[in-house]
C-alpha positions in Angstrom: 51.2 14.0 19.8 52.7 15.7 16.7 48.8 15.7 15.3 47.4 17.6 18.4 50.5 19.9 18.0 49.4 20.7 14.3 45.9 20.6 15.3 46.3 23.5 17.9 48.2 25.6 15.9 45.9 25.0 12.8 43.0 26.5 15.4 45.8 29.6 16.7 46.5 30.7 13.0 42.5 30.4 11.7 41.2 31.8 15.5 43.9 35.0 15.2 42.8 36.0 11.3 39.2 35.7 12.7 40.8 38.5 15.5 42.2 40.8 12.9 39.3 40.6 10.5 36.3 40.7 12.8 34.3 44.0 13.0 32.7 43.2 16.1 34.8 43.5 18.9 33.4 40.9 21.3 33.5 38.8 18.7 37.2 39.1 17.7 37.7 38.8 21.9 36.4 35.5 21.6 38.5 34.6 18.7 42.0 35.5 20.4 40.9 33.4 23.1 40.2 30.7 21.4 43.9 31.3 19.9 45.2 31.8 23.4 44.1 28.5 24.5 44.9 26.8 21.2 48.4 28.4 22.1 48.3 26.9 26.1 47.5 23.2 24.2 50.6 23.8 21.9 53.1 24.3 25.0 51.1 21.6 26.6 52.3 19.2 23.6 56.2 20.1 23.6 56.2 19.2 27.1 56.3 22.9 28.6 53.5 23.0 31.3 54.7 25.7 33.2 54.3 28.0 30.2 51.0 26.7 29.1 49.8 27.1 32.6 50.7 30.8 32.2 49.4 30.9 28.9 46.4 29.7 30.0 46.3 31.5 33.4 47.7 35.2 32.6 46.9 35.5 29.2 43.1 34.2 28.2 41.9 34.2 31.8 42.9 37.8 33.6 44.1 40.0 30.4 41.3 39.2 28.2 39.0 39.2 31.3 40.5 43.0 31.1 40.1 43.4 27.7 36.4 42.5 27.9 35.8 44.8 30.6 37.4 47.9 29.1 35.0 47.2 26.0 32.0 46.8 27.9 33.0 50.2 29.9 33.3 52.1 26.8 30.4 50.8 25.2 31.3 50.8 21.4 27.8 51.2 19.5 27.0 50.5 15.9 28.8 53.3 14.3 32.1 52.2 15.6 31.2 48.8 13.5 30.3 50.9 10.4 33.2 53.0 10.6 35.2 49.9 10.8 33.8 48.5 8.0 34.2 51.3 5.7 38.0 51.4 7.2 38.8 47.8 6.4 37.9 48.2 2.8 41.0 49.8 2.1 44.0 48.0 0.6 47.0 50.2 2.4 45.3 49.2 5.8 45.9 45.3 5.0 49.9 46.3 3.9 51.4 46.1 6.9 49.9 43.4 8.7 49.8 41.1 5.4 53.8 42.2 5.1 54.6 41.0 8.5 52.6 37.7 7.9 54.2 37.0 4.8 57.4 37.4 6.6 55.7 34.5 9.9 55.5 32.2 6.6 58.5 32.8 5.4 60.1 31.9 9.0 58.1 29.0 9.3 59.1 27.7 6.0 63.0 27.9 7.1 62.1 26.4 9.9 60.7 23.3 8.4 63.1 23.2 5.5 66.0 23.5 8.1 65.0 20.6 10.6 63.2 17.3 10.3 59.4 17.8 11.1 60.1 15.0 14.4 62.7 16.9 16.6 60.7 17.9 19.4 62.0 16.5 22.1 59.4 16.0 24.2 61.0 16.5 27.5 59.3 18.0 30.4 60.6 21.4 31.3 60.8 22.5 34.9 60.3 25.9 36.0 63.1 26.4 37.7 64.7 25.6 34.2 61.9 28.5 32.8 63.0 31.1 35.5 66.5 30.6 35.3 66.2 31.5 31.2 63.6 34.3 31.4 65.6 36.1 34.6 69.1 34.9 32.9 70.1 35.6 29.5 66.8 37.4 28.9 66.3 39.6 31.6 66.2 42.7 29.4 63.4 41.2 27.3 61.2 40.2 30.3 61.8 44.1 32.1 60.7 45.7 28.5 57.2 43.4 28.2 57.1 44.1 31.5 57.3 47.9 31.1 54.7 47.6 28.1 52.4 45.6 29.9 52.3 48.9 32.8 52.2 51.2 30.0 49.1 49.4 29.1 47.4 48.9 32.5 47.7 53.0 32.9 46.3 53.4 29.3 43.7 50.9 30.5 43.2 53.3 33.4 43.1 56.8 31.6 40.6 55.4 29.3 38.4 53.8 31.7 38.7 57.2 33.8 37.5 59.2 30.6 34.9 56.7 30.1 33.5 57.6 33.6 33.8 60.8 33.6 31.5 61.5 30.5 29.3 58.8 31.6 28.9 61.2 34.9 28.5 63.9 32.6 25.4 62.3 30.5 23.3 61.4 33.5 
């Protein structure tokens, strides 16, 4: 199981550069669903259905189902791939996000040189077991994403309502 495991996550890392780096935003949808799901398979793996169920579920089936909507609603043309492009040529735009991935391998480095590469257990865990640690001991953590995740669905709503109301105003 340890190759599927490395498998997956091999497809997450490549699938979630092809996000960041696409200029075609359909395209780079498609690519963080393929990460998403690549994601689902690696909780799958260490034995935590329950989460890759949700992974599976909430993230790559109803937000990205979202995401797609809001970009067919908006109806991003050619220039917003050309302005893109000319954006992404930049070095200072790639600072920040090659920073914080330089600072993933770094972690995941640790990681391996801390523990042997075989101590997943491999355990099933319940959700009971799930609930009791996301509404326990990190209770403030699930009420902040879930404040950021209604901060985005009324973003999501003020821009779709923008996008209607000019698209009243051309016909």
């Amino acid at each position: 199981m340890n190759i599927v495991f490395y498998i997956s996550a091999a497809i997450a890392v490549v699938m979630t550069v092809l996000t960041v780096s696409r200029t075609n935003v359909v395209h780079a949808l498609l690519s963080f669903i393929v990460s998403l799901l690549a994601t689902g398979v690696m909780f799958y793996v260490l034995g935590a259905t329950f989460v890759a169920a949700l992974v599976v579920i909430i993230n790559a089936g109803a937000i990205m189902v979202l995401f797609v909507f809001v970009v067919m609603m908006l109806n991003v043309g050619p220039q917003a791939a050309k302005r893109e492009r000319v954006r992404l040529k930049y070095y200072y735009v790639w600072l920040v996000p090659g920073l914080l991935s330089l600072l993933l391998l770094a972690e995941l480095i640790y990681s391996f040189a801390r523990s042997s590469l075989g101590t997943a257990s491999g355990r099933l865990v319940e959700p009971k077991l799930v609930g009791m640690a996301l509404f326990g001991p990190y209770l403030l953590g699930v009420e902040l994403a879930s404040m950021l995740l209604l901060a985005g669905l009324l973003g999501a709503y003020h821009l779709g309502q923008g996008a209607m109301r000019s698209m009243r105003r051309s016909s």
